[in-house]
C-alpha positions as CSV (number, residue, x, y, z in Angstrom):
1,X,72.1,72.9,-44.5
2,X,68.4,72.9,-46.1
3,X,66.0,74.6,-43.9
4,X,63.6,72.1,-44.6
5,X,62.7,68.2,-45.9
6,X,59.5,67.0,-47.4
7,X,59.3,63.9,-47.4
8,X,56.7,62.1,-49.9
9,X,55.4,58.7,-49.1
10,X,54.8,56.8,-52.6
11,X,53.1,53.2,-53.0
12,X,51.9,53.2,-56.7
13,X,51.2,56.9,-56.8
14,X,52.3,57.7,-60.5
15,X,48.5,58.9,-61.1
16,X,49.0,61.8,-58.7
17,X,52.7,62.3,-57.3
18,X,53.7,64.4,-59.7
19,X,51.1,67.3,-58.7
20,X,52.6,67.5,-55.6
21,X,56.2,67.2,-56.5
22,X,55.4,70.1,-58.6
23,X,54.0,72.3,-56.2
24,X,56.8,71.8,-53.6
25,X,59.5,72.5,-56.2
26,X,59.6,76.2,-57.3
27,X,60.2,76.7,-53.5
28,X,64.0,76.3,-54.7
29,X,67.4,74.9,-52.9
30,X,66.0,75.7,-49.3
31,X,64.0,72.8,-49.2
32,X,64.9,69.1,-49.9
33,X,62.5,66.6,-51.4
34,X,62.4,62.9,-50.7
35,X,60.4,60.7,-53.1
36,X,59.8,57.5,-50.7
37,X,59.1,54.4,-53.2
38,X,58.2,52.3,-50.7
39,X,58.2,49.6,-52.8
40,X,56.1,50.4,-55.5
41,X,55.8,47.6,-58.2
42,X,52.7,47.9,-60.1
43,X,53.5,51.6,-62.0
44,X,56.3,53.9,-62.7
45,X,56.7,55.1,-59.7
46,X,60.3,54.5,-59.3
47,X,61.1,55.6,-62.5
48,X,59.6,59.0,-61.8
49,X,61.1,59.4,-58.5
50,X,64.6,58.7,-60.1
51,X,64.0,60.8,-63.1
52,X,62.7,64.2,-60.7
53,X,66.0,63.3,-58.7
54,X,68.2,63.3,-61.8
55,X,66.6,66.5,-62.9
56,X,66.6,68.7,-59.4
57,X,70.2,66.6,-57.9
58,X,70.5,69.5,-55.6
59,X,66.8,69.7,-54.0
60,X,65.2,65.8,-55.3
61,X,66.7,62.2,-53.4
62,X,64.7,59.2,-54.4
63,X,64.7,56.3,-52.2
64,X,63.8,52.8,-53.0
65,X,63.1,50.6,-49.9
66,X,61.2,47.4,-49.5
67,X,57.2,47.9,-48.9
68,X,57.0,48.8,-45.1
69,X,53.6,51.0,-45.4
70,X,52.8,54.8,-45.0
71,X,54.5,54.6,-41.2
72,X,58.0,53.1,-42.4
73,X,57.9,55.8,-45.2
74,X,58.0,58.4,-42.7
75,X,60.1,56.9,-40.8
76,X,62.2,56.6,-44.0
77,X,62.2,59.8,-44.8
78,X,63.1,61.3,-40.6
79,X,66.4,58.6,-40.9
80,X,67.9,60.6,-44.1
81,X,66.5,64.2,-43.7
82,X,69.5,66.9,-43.9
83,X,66.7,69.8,-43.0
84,X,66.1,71.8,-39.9
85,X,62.7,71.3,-40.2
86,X,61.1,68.3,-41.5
87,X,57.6,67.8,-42.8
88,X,55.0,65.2,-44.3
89,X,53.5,65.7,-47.8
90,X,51.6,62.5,-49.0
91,X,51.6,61.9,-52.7
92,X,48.2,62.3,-53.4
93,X,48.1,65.8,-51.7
94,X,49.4,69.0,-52.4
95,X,50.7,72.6,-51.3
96,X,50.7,75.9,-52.2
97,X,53.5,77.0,-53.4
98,X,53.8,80.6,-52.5
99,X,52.3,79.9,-49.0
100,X,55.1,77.4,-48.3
101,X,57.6,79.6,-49.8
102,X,57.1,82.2,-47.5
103,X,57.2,79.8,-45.1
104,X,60.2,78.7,-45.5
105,X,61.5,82.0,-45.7
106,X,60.0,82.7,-41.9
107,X,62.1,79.7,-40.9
108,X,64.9,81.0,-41.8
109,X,64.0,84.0,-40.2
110,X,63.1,81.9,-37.2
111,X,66.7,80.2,-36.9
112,X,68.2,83.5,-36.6
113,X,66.6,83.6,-33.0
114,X,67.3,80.4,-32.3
115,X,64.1,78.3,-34.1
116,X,61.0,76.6,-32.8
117,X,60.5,72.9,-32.2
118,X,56.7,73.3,-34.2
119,X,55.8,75.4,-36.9
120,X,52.3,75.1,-37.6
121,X,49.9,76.3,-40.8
122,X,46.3,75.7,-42.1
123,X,45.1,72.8,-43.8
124,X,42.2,72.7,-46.3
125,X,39.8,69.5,-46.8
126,X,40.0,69.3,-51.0
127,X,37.0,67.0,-51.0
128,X,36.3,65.5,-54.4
129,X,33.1,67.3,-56.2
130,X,33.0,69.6,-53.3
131,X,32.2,73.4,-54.4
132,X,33.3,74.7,-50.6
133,X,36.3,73.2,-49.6
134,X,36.5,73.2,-45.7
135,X,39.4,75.1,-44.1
136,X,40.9,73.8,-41.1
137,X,42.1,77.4,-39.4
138,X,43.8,78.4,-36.5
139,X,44.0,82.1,-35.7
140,X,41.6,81.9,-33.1
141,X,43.6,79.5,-31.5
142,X,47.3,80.7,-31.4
143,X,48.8,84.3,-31.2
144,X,50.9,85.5,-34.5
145,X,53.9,87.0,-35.7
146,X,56.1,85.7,-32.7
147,X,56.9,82.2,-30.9
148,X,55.4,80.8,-28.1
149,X,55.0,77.9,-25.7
150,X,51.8,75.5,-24.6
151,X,50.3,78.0,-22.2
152,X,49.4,80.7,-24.9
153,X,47.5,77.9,-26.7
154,X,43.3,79.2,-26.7
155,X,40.7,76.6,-26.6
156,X,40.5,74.8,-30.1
157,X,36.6,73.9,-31.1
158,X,35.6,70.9,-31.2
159,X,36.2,70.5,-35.2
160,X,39.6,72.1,-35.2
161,X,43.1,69.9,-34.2
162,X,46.7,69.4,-35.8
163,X,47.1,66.6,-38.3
164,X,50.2,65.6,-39.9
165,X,49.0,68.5,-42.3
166,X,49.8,71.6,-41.2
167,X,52.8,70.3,-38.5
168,X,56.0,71.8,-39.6
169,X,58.3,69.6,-36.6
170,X,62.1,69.9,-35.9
171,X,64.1,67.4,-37.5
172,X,66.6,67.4,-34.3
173,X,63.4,67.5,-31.7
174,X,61.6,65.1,-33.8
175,X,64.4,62.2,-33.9
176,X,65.4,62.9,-30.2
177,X,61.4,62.2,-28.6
178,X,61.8,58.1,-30.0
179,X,59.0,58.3,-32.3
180,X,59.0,55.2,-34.4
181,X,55.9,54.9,-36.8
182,X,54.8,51.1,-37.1
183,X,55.2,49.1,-40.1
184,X,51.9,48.2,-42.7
185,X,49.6,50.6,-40.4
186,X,47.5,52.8,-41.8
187,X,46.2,55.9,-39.6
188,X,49.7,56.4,-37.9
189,X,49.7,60.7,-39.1
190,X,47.7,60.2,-35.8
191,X,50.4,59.1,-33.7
192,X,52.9,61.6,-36.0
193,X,50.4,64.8,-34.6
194,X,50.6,63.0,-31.1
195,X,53.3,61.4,-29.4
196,X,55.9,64.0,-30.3
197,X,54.2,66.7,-28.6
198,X,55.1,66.5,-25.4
199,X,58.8,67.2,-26.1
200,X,58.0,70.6,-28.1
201,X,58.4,73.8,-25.8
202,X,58.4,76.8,-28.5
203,X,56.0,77.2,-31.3
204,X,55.0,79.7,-34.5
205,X,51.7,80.0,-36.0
206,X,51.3,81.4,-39.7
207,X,47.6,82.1,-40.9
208,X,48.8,80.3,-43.8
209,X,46.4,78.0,-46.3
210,X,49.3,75.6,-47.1
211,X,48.3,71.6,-47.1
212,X,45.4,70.5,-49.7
213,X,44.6,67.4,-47.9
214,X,42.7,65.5,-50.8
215,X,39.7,63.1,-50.0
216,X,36.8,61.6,-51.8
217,X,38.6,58.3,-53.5
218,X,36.7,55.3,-52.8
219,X,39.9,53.3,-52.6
220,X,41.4,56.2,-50.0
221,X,42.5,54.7,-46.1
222,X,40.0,57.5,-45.0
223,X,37.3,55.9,-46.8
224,X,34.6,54.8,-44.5
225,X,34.3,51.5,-46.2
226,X,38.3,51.2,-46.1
227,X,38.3,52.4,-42.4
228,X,36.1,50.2,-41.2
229,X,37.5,47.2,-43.2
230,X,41.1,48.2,-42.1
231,X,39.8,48.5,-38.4
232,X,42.2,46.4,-36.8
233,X,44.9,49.3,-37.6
234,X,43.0,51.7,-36.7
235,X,42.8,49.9,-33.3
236,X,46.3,49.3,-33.1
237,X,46.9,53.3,-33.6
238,X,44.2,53.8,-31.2
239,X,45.9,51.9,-28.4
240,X,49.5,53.4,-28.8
241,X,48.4,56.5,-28.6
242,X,47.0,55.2,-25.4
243,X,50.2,53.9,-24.0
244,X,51.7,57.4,-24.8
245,X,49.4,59.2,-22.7
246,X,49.7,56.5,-20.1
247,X,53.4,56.7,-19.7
248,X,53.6,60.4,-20.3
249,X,54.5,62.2,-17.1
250,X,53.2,65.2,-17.6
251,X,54.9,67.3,-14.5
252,X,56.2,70.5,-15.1
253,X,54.5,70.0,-18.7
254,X,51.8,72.8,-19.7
255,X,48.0,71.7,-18.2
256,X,47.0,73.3,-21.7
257,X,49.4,70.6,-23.4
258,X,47.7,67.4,-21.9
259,X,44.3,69.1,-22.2
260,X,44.6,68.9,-25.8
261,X,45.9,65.5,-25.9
262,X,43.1,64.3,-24.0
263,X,40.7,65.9,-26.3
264,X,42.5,64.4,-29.5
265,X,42.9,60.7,-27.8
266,X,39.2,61.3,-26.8
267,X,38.6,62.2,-30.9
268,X,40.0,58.9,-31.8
269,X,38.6,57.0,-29.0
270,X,35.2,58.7,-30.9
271,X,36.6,57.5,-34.2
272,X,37.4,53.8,-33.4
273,X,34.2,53.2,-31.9
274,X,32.4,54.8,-34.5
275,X,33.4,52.6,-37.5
276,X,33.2,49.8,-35.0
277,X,29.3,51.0,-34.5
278,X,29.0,51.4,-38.0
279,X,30.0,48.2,-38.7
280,X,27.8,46.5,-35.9
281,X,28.5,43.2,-35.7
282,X,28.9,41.3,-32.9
283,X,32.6,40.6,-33.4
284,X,33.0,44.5,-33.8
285,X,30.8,45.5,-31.2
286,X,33.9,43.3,-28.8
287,X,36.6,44.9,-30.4
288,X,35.0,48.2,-29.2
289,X,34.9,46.9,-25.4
290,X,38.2,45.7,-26.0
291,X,39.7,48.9,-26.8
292,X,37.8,50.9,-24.1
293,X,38.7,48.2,-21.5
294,X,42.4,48.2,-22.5
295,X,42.1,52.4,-21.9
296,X,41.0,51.6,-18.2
297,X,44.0,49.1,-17.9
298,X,46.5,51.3,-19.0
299,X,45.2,54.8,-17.0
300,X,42.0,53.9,-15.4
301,X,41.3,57.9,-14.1
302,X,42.0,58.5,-17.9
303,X,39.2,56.0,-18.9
304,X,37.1,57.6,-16.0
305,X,37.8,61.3,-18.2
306,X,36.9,59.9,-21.4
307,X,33.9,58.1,-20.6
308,X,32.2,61.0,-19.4
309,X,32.9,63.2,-22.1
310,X,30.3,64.0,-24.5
311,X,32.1,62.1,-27.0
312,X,32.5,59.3,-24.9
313,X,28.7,59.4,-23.5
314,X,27.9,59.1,-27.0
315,X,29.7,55.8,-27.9
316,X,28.3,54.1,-25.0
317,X,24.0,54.8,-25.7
318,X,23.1,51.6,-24.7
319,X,21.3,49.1,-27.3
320,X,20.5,49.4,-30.8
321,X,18.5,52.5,-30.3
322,X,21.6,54.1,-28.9
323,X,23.9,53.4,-31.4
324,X,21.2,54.3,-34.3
325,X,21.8,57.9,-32.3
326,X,25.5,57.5,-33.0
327,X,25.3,56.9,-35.9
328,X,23.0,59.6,-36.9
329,X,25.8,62.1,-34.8
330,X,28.3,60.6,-36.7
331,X,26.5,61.6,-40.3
332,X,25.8,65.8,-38.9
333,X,29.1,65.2,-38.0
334,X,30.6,64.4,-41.4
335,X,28.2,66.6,-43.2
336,X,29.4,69.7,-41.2
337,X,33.2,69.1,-40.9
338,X,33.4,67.9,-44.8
339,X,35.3,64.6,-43.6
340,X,35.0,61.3,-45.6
């Protein structure tokens, strides 16, 4: 058995997929690589994912499926992984090598005492023109060198959380918690770093700089423009990750556990109103009532929490003059994290 699958979403990636297949490859017959062609018709991405799998037949599967959207290409990719360990690279990103090599090699480790359901690394923002890339870290968060559960988590800052990126998740754990991705939705890594969590009980940490998340493409889904045009999906995220916190029973769960997933919700709580502010319209300015009254529906002391937050304080300035403030938030915000 592989100790682990990366899976790689491709729509019409041949510009960039190659990069990344390269840089996952020289980890050798440990890992397993699925190319995702989710229905790519407008370049060669289909032939290149059959020619890396006709190359590498013992580490390279390409699979050919009607377009579904990044979600069903996960999805996908969870159905036929063979690996212990099952992780998310998407095709315009990249890893580095040696850091995921030994990696790998502390999973196997790992599995000698039994595994983790979580392995977790760092994540670097490759912004496009940027001279300081930003580095998403997490010593000061979680101990090293040995497993743990929830309760040993520190306080993350206020810049710092896990993103499809740096999650490493059990493929067994992973299928067994439900977690179905939806179909032609962009945004859904959030629900990928979300929903699952509350079935993990043993992590590791390695102060590893593994992903290279690349942004700065003006046609990227983390494009502001894109974001805010594609807003309806991000709303649509936004409220299923509200109906897993208000179904979650979080008895006998770690306090540290939904702590964090309170601060993340209340991140992309931030984040939906904040293209929705940016936008300003009238029509948009609704949707963003919408959402927030759909949160008190579903968990109305949850609504109570996130309105009071700072975050949530600061979506809710009243008038124009308030949301000019937002906005201006919103910009330090972006300038200081290195986000698009």
């Amino acid at each position: 058995m592989k100790i682990l699958t990366v899976a790689i979403p491709c729509y019409n990636s041949e510009a960039y997929m190659e990069k990344c297949i390269r840089s996952i490859l020289p980890v050798g017959k440990n890992v397993e690589i699925l190319i995702i062609d989710d229905g790519s018709a407008k370049d060669r991405t289909p032939e290149i994912a059959d020619r890396y799998a006709a190359r590498y037949p013992d580490v390279v599967r390409a699979i050919h499926q009607e377009n579904g959207g990044h979600g069903e290409a996960v999805n996908a990719g969870l159905r036929n992984a063979s690996g212990i360990y099952y992780k998310v690279v998407d095709s315009d990103d990249w890893v580095n090598t040696r850091a995921l090599k030994r990696i790998v090699e502390k999973m196997k480790e790992l599995e000698a005492e039994g595994g983790v359901d979580l392995f977790l690394a760092n994540f670097v923002y490759d912004k496009a023109g940027a001279v300081h890339k930003k580095l998403m870290r997490f010593a000061n968060v979680f101990p090293q060198g040995r497993s743990f559960g929830w309760e040993e988590m520190g306080r993350m800052r206020l810049t710092q959380y896990l993103l499809m990126h740096n999650i490493f998740y059990r493929t067994k754990m992973l299928r067994n918690c439900g977690m179905v991705l939806p179909k032609h939705t962009f945004y859904v890594d959030n629900i990928f770093a979300f929903q699952p969590l509350p079935y993990v009980e043993k992590l590791y940490y390695m102060d590893e700089n593994l992903y290279h998340y690349f942004i700065g493409r003006e046609d990227q889904s983390v494009n502001e423009k894109v974001m805010i045009g594609r807003i309806d999906q991000q709303i649509r995220v936004n409220k299923i990750m509200i109906d897993v916190m208000a179904s979650q029973d979080f008895s006998g769960k770690s306090s540290r556990l939904k702590k964090y997933m309170e601060i993340y919700l209340d991140k992309i709580m931030t984040v939906t109103s904040m293209m929705l502010i940016l936008d300003g319209s009238q029509e948009a300015l609704e949707k963003k009532k919408d959402v927030w009254s759909y949160l008190k529906e579903r968990d109305r002391e949850l609504y109570r929490h996130m309105f009071r937050t700072p975050l949530g304080i600061a979506m809710h300035l009243p008038g124009k003059a308030g949301r000019r403030i937002a906005r201006g938030g919103y910009r330090l915000a972006q300038k200081f994290v290195g986000f698009n």
